[in-house]
N, C-alpha and C positions, 0 to 999 in steps of 0.2 A: 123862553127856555123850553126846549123840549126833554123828553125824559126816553131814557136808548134803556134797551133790554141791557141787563148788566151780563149775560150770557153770550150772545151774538152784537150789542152793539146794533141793533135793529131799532129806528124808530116806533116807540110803541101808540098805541092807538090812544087819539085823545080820551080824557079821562078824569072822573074830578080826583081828588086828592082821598075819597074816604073808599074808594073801590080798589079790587082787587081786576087786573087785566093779563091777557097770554099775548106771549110777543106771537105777530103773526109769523114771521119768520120759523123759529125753533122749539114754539109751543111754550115753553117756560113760564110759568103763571108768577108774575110781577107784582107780589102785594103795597101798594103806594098808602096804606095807613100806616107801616112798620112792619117790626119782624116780627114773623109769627109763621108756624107751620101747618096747611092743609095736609088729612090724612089723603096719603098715597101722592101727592103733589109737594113740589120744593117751591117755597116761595122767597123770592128776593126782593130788596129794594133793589129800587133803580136806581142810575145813574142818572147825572144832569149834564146837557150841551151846555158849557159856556161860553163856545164859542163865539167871537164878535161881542162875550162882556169886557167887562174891567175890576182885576181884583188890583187895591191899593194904587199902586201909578202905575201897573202895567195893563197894556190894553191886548187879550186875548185875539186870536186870528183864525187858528182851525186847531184841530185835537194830534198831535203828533201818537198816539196809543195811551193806550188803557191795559190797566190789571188789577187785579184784586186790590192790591192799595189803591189806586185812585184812577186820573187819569190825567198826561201831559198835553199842555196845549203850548202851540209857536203861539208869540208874542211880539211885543216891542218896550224898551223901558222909558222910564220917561225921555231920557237922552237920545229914543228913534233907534237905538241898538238893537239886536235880534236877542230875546232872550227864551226861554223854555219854563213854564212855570207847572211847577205837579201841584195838582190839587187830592188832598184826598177823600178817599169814598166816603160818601156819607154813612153806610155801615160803618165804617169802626171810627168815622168823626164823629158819632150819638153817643161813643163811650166817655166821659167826661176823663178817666182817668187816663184812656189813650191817646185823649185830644190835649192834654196839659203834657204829656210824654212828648208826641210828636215835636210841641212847638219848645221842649226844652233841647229836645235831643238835636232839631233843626238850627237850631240857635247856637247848639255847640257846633254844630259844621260849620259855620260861617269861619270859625275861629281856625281852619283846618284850609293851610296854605300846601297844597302838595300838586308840582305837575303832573301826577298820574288821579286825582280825585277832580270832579266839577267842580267848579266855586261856586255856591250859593250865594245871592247878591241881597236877597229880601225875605223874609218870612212876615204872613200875617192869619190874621184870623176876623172874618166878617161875612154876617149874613149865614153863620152857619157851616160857612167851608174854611179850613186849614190850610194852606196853600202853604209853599216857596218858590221864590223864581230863584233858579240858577242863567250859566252862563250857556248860550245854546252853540253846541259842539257842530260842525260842518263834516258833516261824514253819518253811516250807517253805525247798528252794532256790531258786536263780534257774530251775532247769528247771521243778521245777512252775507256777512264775507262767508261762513260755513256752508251757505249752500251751493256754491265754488266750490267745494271742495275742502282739503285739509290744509294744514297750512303748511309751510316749508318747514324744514328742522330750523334756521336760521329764527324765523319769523316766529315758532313756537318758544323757542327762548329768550328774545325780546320780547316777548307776552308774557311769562313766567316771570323777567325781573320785576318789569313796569307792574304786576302785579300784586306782588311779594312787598318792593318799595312802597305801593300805596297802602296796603293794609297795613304795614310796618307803624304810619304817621296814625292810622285810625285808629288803632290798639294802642299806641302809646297812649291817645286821647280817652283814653277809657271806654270806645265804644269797640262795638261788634256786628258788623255788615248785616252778617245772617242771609243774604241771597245774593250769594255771587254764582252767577250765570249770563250765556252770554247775551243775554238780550238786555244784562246792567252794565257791557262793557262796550263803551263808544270807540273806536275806531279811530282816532285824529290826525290830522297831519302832523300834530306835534308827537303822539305815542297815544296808547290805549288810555284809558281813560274811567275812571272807576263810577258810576253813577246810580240813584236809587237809593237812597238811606233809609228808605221811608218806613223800614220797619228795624233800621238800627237799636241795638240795644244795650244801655250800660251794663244792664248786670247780669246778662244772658238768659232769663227767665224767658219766658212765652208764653202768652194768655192761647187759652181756644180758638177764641176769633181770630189774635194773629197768626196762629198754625193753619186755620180754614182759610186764609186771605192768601193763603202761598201755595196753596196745593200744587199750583202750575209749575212749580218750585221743585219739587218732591223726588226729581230727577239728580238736582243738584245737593240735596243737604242732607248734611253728615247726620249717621245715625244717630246720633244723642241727641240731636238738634229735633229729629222727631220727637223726642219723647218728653219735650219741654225744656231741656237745658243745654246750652250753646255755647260756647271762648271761643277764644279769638284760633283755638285748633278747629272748631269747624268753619271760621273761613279758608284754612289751609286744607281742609277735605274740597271744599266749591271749588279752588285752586285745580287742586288735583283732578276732578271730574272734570272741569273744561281742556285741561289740556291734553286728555284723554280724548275727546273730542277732534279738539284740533289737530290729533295725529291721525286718529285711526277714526273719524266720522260718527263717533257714538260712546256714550259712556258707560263706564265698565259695567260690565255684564249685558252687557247688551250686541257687542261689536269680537270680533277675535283681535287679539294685537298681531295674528301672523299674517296680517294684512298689507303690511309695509314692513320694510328694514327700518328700524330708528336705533340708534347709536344707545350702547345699553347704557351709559349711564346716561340719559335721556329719558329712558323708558323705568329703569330703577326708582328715579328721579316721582317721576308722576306718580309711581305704583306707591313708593313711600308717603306721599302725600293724599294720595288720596285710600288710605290705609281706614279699615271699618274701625279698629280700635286706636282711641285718640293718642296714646302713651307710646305708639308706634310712629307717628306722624312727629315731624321736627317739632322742636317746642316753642318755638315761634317764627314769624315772618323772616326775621335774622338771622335766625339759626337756619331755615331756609335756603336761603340763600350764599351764607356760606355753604351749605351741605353741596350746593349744586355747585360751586367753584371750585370746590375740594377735588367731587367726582369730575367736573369735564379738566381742571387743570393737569390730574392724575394721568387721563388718559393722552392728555398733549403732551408734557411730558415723555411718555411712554413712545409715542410717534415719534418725537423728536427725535428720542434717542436710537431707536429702532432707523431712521433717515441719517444719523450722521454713520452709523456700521456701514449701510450700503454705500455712503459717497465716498466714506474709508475704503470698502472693497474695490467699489470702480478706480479710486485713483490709482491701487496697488497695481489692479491689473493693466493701466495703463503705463504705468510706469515700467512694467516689465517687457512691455510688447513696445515700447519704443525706446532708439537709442539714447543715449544718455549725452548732451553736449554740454563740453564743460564753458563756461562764460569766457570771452576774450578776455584777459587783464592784463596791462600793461608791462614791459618787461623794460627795465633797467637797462642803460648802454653807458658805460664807463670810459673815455677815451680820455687821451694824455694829449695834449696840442702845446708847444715850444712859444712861448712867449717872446716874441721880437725887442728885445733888450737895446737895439739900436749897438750902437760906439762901445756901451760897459757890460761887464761882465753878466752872463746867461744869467736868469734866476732859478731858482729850483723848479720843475714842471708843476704846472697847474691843472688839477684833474678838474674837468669838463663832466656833471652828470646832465644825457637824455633821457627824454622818454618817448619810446616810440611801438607803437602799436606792433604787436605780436601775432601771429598767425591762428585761428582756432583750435582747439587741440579737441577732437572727435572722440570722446571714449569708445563711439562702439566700432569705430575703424582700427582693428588691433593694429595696423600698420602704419599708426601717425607716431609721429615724434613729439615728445613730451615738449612743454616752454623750451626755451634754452637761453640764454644769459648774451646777449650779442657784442663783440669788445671788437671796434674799429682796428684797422693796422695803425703801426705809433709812424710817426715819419722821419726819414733820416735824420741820426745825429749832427748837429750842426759843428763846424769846425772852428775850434779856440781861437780868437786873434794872438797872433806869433810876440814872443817877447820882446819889450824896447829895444829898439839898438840893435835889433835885430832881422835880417829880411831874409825871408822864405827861399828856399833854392827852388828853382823850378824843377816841376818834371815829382818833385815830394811832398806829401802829405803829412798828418797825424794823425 
């Protein structure tokens, strides 16, 4: 095992275990008996390489990062899978009390099925380090994609559900993130991805040490959350500050929002959420996220309607600038045709109804002639056979 400067991540010089050593790197004087402070110098523990160990059945590979909680290494599970396992820092794994925390609060994640959180597969405890192995995600965080750039308005909003829906499942579960920022948010081909619980906490309190373990934090967390006490409204301010970010490349106070056009209720959206006073901020994940369906449906709506007046007006005015043609419809032909009765007497006429196609009638030709009713000529009356007994004179009719 070797021991890395907990500052820079610098291998530090060999060393027994009862001295105090300075990373050659960034100077940082590394006390490896414990904690304790030289005057005018900051001393730390180190971190440990476990790289190429094996905690419980998984077998360690290289260090994927490090932070004040601990540090993640790639792995494999017993089943040859790819997994990810955080171990944490032996600073705050010497506190007994926050080393029974961890592995309770660890324990309750496992129990926490949501597509927007990692699955936690294993927790253990040996040899002095707290560890969990989760599921390992294929993709960057949301910090790497940030140095691209901002993200699209589209893209900013599917990060705001995905985000809202996962802490919605953690808060029901009685915990509270406490550092949502984007180097906790994995990227996935399936959606964003919530990860990092390591300083999750049920009852929103916060020791010392866990306020010094996050400082790198301190960008993202809600004022109350400095001052020792946290809900599940300061992961709705982390919310707020990253997608502040994601629009406009920086978090407020830091960046102008007249840097982009973003659609106000958008920008209403984030400002509400990431609001300094917590009784301003929605009052939960839920409420969240209706507030933001409320405002973007309001405004579709709004468009909507504002689009069907203009396709109303184009058709008016098309309808006036061209002629008006009335549809062909069929016109009725009534004729009378004489039924050949042969030897007896005629029958009464049998009316014959047509139908036959009519000519178009032009409203904007004022000189067409309206339908009109079409009635064949009738054809000669046919002549009586002459009474019995009696013959016709020539040359005379009836």
């Amino acid at each position: 095992m070797n021991f890395l400067c907990p500052s820079c991540r610098t291998p530090l010089p060999i060393a027994s275990a009862s001295q105090s050593v300075s990373c050659p790197s960034c100077g940082v004087v590394v006390d490896l008996t414990g904690i304790d402070t030289a005057p005018g110098q900051a001393r730390l523990w180190p971190q440990i390489d476990l790289a190429t160990d094996t905690l419980g059945s998984f077998k360690l590979q290289s260090t994927l990062g490090a932070g004040g909680m601990g540090a993640v290494y790639a792995g494999t599970g017993p089943d040859g899978a790819p997994v990810a396992v955080k171990v944490l820092a032996p600073l705050l794994a010497a506190e007994p009390g926050l080393r029974e925390r961890f592995k309770r609060e660890t324990h309750a994640l496992r129990a926490l099925t949501h597509p927007g959180i990692v699955r936690i597969l294993d927790e253990g405890e040996e040899r002095g380090f707290c560890w969990y192995a989760m599921e390992k995600i294929d993709g960057s965080d949301l910090r790497v994609a940030l140095r691209k750039g901002p993200l699209t308005i589209n893209e900013v909003e599917s990060l705001a559900r995905a985000l809202l829906q996962a802490l919605s499942a953690v808060h029901e579960a009685g915990l509270v993130h406490r550092d949502i920022k984007p180097g906790n948010i994995l990227m996935s081909a399936q959606g964003p991805k919530l990860c990092d619980f390591g300083i999750a906490r049920f009852d929103g309190q916060a020791t010392l040490t866990e306020s010094a373990a996050i400082l790198g934090s301190l960008r993202y967390m809600a004022p109350e959350q400095r001052w020792g006490k946290s809900s599940p409204l300061s992961d709705l301010y982390g919310v707020g500050v990253v997608l502040h970010e994601t629009l406009w490349g920086g978090v407020p106070g830091e960046v102008t929002t007249d840097s982009r056009a973003v659609p106000k209720w958008l920008s209403d959206f984030v400002e509400k959420l990431s609001s300094t006073r917590p009784e301003d901020r929605p009052s939960s994940a839920l409420e969240a996220l209706r507030w933001l369906d409320v405002r973007k449906g309001r405004v579709r709506r709004q468009l909507m309607a504002a689009a069907a007046v203009v396709g109303i007006a184009v058709i008016s005015i098309l309808a006036l600038r061209a002629p008006v043609v009335v549809p062909e419809e069929p016109v009725i032909v009534a004729t009378i045709e004489p039924v050949d009765a042969g030897p007896v007497e005629v029958a009464p006429p049998v009316v014959v109804v047509e139908t036959v196609a009519a000519p178009p009638f032009d409203a904007g030709v004022r000189s067409a002639t309206p339908p009109f009713l079409g009635v064949k000529p009738m054809p000669p009356k046919p002549k009586p056979f002459p009474p019995k007994g009696k013959k016709e004179r020539p040359g005379t009719s009836q």
